[in-house]
N, C-alpha and C positions, 0 to 999 in steps of 0.2 A: 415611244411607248409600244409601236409593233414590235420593233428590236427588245424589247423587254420582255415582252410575254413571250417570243419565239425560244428567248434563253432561258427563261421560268421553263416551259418544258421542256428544257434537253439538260433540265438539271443543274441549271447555274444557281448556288443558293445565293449572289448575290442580287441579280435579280428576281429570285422565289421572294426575298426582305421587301427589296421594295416592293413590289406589286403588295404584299400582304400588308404595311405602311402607306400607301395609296388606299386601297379599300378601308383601313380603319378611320384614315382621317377623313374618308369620304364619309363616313357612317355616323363619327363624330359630328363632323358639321350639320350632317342634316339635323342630328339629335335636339342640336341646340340652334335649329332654325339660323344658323349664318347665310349670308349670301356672299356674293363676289365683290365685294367692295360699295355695294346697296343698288347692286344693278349695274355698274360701270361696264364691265367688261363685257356684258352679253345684250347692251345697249344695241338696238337695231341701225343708226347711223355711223355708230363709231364699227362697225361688224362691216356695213358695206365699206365704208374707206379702207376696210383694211383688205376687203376683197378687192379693192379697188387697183389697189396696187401690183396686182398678180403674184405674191410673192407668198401667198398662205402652202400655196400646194405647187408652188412652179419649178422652176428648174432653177439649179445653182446658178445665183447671179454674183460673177466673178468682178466686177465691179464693186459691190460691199464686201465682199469679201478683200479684197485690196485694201479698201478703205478701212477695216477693220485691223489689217496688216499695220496700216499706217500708226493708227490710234495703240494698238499697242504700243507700236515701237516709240513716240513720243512721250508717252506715258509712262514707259520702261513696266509694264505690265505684261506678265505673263499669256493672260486669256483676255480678249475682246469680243465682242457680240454687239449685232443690233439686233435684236430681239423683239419683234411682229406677237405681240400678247392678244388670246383670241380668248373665247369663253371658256376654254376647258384647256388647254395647252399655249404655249410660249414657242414661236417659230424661228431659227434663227439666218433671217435673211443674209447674213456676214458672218463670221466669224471664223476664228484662228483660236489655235491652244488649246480647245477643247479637249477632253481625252475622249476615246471610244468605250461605249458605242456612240457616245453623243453626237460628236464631229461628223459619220455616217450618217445618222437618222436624223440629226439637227433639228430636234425638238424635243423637247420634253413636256410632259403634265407639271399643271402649277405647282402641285405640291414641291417641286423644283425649281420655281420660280422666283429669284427674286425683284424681276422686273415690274408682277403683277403691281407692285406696291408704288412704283415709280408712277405709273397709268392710274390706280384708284388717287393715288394723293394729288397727281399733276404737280411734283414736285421733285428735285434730287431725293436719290434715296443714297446716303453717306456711310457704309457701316466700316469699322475698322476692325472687330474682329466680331463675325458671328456667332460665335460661339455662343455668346456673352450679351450679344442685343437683342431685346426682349421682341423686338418687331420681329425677326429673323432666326431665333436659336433652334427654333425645331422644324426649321425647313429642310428637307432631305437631300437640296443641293449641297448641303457641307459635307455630308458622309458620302454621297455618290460621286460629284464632281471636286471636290476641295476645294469647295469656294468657303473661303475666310475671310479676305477683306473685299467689299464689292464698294461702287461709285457708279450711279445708274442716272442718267439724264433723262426726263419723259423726250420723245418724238413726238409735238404735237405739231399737227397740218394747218393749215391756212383757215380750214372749216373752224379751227379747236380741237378736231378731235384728238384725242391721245393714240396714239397707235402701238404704242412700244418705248421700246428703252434702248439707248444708245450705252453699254457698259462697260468696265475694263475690271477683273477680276483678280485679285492675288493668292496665292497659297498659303499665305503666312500673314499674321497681322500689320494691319497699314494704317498710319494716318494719314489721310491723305489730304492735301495742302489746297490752301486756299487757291491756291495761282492754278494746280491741277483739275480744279473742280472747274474753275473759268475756261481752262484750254476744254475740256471734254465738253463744257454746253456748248464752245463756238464750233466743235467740232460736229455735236450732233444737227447742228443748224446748217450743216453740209449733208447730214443724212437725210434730214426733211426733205430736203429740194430736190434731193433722190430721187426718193420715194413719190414725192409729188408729179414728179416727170414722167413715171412710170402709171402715174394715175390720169395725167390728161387724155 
């Protein structure tokens, strides 16, 4: 989001859209009294686990990153991400394919998020083409990043808490199969233990 507003004033209109599509929908939601999935995300225990881990503000950990590498290539997906969802932005501990600015700044505001939803529901989040799925069609990751088809596994910790999303992203519409949905949970249960290690 820094990287966004730095090119909002040197005149990039595509970051001038978004920020101005951040502010409206942030205006929207308060209008109509929404919250964050009814608290989940800015929940006080699930906030320290995820400080917990050192990875909200730390340094690029080339180990998920790797892991990330791996998870694409098995998946034969273009983009990969674990993705660290905090109250107000989505952090990406790992990830590969990104396009820039993303890949640099490796985060984005929820409004880009489609991980948030993997954390509120504690559930796969399955989409095969966003465009088109009512949960996701007007999330700002399709027109900024070209996310079309997503498969997003929660990260939950030993505690319960949910911390994020273990994902693989496509450019183009996916169905994506039962047997891939099972490798990417067994996969993100290699990111837990990660993540967990990093927290003792």
């Amino acid at each position: 989001m820094r990287l966004a507003f730095a090119m909002a004033e040197h005149g990039d209109p595509q970051a001038q859209a978004t920020l101005a599509d951040v502010a409206t929908r942030s205006l929207e939601r308060r209008a109509l009294g929404e919250t964050d999935g009814d608290g989940i995300l800015s929940d006080p225990a699930r906030r320290a686990a995820l400080v917990r881990t050192g990875l909200l503000n730390g340094p690029i950990d080339a180990a998920l990153d790797r892991l990330t590498g791996v998870v694409a290539r098995v998946l034969d997906a273009p983009v990969a991400l674990v993705s660290l969802v905090d109250a107000d932005k989505q952090v990406f501990a790992g990830c590969i394919g990104l396009p820039e600015p993303w890949a640099t700044d490796r985060q984005t505001p929820l409004s880009h998020s489609f991980c948030q939803h993997a954390v509120t529901s504690r559930e796969p989040l399955i989409v095969a083409d966003a465009r088109k799925d009512p949960r996701v069609k007007d999330n700002l990751a399709i027109r900024d990043l070209d996310v079309i088809a997503y498969a997003g596994i929660p990260l939950i910790d030993r505690q319960g808490q949910a911390l994020g999303s273990l994902c693989v992203i496509d450019h183009r519409p996916r169905r994506w199969t039962d047997a891939e949905v099972e490798l990417l949970n067994d996969l993100a249960t290699t990111v837990v233990d990660e993540l967990e290690s990093r927290s003792a």
